[in-house]
C-alpha positions as protocol buffer text, in pm:
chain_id: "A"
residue {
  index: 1
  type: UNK
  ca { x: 0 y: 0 z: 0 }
}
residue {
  index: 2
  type: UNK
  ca { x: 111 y: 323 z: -131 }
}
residue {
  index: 3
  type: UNK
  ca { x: -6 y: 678 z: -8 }
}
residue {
  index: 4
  type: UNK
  ca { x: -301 y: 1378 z: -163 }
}
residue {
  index: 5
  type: UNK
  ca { x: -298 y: 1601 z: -467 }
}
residue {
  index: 6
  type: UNK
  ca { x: 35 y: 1811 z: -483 }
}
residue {
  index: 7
  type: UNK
  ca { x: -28 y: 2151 z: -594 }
}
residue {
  index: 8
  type: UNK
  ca { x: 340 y: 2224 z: -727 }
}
residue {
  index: 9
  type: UNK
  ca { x: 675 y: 1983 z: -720 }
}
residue {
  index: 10
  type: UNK
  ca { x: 894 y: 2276 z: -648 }
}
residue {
  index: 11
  type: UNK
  ca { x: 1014 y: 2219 z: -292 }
}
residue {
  index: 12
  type: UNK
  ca { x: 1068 y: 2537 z: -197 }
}
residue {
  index: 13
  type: UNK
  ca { x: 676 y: 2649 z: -242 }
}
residue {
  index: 14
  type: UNK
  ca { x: 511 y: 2597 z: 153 }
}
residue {
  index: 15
  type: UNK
  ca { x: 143 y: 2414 z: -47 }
}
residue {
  index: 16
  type: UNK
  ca { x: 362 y: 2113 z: -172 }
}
residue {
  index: 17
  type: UNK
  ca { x: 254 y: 1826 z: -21 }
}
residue {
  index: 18
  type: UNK
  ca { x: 475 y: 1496 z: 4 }
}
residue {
  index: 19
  type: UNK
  ca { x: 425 y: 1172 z: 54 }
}
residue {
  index: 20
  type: UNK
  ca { x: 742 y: 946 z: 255 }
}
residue {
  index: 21
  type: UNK
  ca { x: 809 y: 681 z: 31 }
}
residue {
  index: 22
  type: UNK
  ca { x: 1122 y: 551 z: 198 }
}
residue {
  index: 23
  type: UNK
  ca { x: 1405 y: 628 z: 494 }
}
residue {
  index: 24
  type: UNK
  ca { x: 1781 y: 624 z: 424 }
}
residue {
  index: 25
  type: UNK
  ca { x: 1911 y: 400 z: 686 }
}
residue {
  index: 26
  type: UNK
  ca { x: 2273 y: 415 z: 600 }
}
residue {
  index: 27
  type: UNK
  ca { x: 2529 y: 369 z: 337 }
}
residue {
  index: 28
  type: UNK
  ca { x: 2609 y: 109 z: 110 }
}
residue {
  index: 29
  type: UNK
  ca { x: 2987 y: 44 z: -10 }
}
residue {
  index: 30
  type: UNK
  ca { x: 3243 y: 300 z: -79 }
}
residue {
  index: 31
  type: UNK
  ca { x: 3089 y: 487 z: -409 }
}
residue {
  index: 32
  type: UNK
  ca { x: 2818 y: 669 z: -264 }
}
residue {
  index: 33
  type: UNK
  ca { x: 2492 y: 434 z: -276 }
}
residue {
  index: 34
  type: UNK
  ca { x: 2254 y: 440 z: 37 }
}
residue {
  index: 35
  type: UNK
  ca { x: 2016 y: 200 z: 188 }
}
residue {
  index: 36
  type: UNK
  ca { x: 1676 y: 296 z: 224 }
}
residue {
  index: 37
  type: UNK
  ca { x: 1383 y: 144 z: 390 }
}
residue {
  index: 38
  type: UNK
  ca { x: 1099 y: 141 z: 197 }
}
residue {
  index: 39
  type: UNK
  ca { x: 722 y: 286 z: 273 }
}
residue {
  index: 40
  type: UNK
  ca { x: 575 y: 196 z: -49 }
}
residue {
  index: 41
  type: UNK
  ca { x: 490 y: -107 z: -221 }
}
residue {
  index: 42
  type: UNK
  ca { x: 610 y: -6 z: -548 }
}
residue {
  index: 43
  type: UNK
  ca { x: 956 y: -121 z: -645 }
}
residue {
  index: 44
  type: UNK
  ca { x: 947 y: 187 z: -950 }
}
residue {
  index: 45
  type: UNK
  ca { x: 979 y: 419 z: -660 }
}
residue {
  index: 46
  type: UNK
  ca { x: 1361 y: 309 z: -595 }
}
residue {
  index: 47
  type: UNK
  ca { x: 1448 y: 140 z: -906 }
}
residue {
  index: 48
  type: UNK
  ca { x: 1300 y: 423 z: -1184 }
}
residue {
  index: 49
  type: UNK
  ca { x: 1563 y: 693 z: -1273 }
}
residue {
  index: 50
  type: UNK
  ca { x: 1412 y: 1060 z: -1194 }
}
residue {
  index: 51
  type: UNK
  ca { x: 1403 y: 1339 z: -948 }
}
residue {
  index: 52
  type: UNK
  ca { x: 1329 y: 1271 z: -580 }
}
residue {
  index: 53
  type: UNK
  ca { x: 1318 y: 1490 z: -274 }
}
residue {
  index: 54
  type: UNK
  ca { x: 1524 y: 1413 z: 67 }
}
residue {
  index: 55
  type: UNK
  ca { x: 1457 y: 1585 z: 350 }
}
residue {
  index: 56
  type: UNK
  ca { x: 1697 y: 1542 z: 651 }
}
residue {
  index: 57
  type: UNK
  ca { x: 1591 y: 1546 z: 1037 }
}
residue {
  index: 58
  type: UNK
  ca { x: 1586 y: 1924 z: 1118 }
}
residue {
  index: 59
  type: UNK
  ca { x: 1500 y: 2024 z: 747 }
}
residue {
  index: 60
  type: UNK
  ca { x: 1238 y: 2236 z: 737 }
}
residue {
  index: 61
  type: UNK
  ca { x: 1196 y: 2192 z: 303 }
}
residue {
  index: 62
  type: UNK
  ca { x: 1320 y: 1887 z: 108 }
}
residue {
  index: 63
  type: UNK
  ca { x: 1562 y: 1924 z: -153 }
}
residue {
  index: 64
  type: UNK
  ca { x: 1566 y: 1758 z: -505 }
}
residue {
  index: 65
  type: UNK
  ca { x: 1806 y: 1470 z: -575 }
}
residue {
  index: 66
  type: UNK
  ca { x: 1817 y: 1244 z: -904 }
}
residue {
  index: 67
  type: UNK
  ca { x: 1791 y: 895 z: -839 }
}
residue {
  index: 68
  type: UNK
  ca { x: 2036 y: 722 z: -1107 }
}
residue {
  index: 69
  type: UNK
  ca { x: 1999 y: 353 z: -1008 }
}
residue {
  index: 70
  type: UNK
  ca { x: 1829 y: 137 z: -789 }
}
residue {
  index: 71
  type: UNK
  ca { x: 1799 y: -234 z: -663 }
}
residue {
  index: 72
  type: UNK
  ca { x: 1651 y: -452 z: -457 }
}
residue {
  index: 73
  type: UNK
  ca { x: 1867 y: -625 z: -154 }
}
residue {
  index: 74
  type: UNK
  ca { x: 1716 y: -952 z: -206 }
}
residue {
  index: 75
  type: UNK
  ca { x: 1599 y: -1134 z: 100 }
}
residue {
  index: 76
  type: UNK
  ca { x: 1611 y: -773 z: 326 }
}
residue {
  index: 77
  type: UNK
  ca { x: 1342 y: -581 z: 208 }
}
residue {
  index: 78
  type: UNK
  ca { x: 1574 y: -294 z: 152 }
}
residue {
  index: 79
  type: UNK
  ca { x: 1681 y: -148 z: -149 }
}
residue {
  index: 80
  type: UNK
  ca { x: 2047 y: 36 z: -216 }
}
residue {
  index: 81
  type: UNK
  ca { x: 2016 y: 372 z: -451 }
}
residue {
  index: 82
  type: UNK
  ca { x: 2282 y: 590 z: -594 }
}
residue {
  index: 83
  type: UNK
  ca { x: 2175 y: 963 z: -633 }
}
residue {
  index: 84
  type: UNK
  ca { x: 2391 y: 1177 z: -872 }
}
residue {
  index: 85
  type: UNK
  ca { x: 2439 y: 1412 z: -625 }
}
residue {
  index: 86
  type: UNK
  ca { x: 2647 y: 1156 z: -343 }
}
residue {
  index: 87
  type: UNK
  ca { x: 2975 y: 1057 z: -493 }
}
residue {
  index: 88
  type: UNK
  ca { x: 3102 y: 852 z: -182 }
}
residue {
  index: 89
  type: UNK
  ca { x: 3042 y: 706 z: 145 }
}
residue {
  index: 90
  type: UNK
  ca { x: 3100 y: 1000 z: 397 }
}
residue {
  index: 91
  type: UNK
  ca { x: 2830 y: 1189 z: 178 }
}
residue {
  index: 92
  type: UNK
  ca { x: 2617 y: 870 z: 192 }
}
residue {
  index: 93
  type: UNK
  ca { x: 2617 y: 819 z: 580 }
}
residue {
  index: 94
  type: UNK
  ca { x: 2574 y: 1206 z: 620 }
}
residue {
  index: 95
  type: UNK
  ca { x: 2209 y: 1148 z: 436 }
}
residue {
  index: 96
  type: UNK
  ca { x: 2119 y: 860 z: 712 }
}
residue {
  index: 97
  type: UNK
  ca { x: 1801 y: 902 z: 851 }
}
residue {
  index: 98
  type: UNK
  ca { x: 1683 y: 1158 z: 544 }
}
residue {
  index: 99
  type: UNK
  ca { x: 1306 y: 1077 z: 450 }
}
residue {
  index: 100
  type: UNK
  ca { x: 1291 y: 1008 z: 58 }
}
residue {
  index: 101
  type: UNK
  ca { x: 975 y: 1185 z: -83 }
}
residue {
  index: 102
  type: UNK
  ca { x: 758 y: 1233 z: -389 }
}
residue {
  index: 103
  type: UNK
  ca { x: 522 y: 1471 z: -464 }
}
residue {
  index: 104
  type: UNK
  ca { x: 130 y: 1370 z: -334 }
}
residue {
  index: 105
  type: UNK
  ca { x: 26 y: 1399 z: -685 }
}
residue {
  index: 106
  type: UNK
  ca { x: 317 y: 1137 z: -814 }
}
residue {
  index: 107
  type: UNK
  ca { x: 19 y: 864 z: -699 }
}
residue {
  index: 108
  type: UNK
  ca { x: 80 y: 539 z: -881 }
}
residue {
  index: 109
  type: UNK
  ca { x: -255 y: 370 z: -995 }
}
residue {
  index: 110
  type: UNK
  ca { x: -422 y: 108 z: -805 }
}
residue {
  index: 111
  type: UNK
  ca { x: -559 y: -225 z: -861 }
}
residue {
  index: 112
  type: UNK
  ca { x: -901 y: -284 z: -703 }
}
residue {
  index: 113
  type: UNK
  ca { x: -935 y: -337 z: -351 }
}
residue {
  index: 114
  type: UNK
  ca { x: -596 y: -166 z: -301 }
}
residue {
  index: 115
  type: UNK
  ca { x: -573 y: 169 z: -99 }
}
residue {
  index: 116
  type: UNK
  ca { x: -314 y: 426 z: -9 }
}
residue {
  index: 117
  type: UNK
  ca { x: -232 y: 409 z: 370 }
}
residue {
  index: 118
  type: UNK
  ca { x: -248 y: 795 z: 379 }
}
residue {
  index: 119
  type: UNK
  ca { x: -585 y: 749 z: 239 }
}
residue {
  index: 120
  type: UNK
  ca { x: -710 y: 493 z: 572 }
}
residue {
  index: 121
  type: UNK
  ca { x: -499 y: 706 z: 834 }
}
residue {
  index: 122
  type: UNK
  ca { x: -814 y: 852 z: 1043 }
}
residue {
  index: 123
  type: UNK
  ca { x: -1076 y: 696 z: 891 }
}
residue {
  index: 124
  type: UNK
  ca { x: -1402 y: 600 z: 1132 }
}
residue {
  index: 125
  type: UNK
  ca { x: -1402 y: 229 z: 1203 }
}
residue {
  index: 126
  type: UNK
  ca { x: -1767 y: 110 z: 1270 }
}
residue {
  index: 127
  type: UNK
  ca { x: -1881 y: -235 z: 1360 }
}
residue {
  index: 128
  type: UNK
  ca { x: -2121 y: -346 z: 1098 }
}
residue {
  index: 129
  type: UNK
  ca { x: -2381 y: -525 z: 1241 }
}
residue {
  index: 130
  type: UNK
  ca { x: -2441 y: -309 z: 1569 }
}
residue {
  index: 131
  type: UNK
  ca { x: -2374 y: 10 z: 1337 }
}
residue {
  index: 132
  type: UNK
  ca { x: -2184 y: 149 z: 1654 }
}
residue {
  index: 133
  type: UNK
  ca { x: -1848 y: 369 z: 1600 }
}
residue {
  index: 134
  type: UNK
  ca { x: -1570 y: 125 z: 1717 }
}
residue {
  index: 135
  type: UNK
  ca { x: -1273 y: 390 z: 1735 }
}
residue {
  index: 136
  type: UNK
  ca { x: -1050 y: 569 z: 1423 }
}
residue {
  index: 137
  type: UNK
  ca { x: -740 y: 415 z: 1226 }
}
residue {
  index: 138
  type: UNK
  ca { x: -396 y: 561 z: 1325 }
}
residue {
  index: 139
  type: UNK
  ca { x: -172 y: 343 z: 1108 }
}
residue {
  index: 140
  type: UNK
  ca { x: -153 y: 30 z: 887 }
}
residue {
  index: 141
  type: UNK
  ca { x: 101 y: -204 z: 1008 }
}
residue {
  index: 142
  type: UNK
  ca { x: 265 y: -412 z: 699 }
}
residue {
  index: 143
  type: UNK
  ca { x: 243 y: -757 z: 775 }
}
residue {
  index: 144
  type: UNK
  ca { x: 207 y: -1141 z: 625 }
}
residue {
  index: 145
  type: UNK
  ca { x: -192 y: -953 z: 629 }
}
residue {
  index: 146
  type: UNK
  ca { x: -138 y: -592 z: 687 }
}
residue {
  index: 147
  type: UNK
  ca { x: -296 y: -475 z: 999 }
}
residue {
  index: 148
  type: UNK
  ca { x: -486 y: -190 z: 1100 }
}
residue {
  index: 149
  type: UNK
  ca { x: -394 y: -14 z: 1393 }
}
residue {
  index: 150
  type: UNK
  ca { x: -720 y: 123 z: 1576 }
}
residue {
  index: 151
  type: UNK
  ca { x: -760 y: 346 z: 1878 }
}
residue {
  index: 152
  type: UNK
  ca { x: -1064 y: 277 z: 2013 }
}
residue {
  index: 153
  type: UNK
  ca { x: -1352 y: 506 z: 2139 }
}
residue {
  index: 154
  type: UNK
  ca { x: -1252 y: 427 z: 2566 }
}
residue {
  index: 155
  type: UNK
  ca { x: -1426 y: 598 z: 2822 }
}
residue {
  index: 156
  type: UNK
  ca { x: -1256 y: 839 z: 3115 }
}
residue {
  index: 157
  type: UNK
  ca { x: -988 y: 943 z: 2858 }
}
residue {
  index: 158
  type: UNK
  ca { x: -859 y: 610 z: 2855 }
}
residue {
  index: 159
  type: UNK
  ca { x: -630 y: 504 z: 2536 }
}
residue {
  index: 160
  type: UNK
  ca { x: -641 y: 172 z: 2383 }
}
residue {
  index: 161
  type: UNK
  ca { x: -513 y: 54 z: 2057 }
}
residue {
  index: 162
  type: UNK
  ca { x: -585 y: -275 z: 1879 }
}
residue {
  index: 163
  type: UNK
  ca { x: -482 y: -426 z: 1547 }
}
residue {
  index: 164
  type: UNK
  ca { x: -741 y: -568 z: 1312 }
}
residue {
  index: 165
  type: UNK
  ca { x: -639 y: -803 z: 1034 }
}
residue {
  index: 166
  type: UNK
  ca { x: -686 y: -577 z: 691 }
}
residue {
  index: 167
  type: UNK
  ca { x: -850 y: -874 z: 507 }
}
residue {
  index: 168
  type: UNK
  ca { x: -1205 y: -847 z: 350 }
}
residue {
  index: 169
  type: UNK
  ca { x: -1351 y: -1099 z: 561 }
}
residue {
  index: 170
  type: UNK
  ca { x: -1291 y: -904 z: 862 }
}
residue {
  index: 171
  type: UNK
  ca { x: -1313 y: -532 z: 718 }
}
residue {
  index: 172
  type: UNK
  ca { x: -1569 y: -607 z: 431 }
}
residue {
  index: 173
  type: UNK
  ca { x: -1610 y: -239 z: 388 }
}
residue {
  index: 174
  type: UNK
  ca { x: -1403 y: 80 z: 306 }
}
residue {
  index: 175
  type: UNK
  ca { x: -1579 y: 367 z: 207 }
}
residue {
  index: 176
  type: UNK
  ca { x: -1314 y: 654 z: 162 }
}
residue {
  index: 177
  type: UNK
  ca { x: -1563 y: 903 z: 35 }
}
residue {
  index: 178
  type: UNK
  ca { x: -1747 y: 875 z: 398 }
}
residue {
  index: 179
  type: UNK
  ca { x: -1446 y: 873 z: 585 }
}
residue {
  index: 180
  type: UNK
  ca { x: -1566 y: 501 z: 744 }
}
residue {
  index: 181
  type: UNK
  ca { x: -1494 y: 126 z: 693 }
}
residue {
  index: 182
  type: UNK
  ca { x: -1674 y: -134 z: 935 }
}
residue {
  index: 183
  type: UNK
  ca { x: -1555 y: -468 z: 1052 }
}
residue {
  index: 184
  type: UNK
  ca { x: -1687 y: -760 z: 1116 }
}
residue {
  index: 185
  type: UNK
  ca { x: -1493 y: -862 z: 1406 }
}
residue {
  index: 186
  type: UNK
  ca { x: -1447 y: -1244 z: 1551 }
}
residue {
  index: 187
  type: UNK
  ca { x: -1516 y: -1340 z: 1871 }
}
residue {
  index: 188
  type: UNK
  ca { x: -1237 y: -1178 z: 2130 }
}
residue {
  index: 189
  type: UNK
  ca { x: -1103 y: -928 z: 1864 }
}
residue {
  index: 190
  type: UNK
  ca { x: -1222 y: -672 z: 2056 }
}
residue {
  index: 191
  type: UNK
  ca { x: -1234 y: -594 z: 2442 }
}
């Protein structure tokens, strides 16, 4: 699962808005390439030539970089990347813990029944057959089935979280254009 309309790529103008599609997590040989941790499910994002935007801890804008080559670290889910603009390994550890970004409007298309996480992130979670509000999705946890993390409606101010298997026999619905999905939880699911 991938993740809002951009209104401009230039980094510099304040109504750009991003979307993280990976995290340097540190550097890669001696000629410059980086690892980075990805937070998108499409391989094009690290592997396509073109402009990206990194944007270092502290960085208040991102800057552009070109991506020249990418692959896939088989067996790590990590992939190494060479940017134009790093010619060697103190350069590459000096970007570790940069966010790599696109553009909200870069979306890549979907295939049915697929959904950007940015587009479930605080969406109402209702329980289908009592048609009571359950609690709100804060984050979708990639797993074998990715899971929803929910914080549920608690009384007193008390916080709980739980994670709901993202599969259709358990969340049957997602209506993005309401804001809402509903579950059909199992027994013990829920407290």
């Amino acid at each position: 699962m991938a993740s809002e309309p951009a209104k401009s790529t230039d980094a510099t103008d304040p109504d750009t808005e991003w979307m993280e599609v990976g995290r340097i997590v540190g550097a890669q040989g001696l000629k410059g390439e980086v690892r980075v941790y990805p937070d998108s499910d499409f391989p094009e994002r690290f592997l396509k030539p073109g402009t990206r935007w990194l944007q270092g801890t502290g960085e208040a804008t991102p800057r552009s970089v070109k991506l020249v080559a990418g692959r896939l670290l088989a067996g790590k889910n990590l992939y190494v990347v060479k940017f134009a603009e790093v010619g060697d390994r103190t350069q590459a550890e000096a970007l570790r813990g940069a966010v790599m970004l696109v553009p909200a409007g870069d979306r890549l298309p979907l295939e049915e029944d697929e959904f950007h996480v940015r587009d479930l992130i605080g969406l109402e979670v209702w329980h289908q057959v009592t048609q009571t509000q359950v609690g709100t999705v804060t984050d979708l946890i990639a797993a074998g089935n990715d899971l929803l993390e929910v914080k549920l409606l608690a009384p007193q101010g008390k916080t709980t979280t739980v994670l709901i298997p993202f599969v259709r026999a358990i969340v049957p619905v997602v209506d993005l254009p309401s804001r809402r999905l509903e579950i059909t939880p199992p027994d013990g699911l829920l407290p």
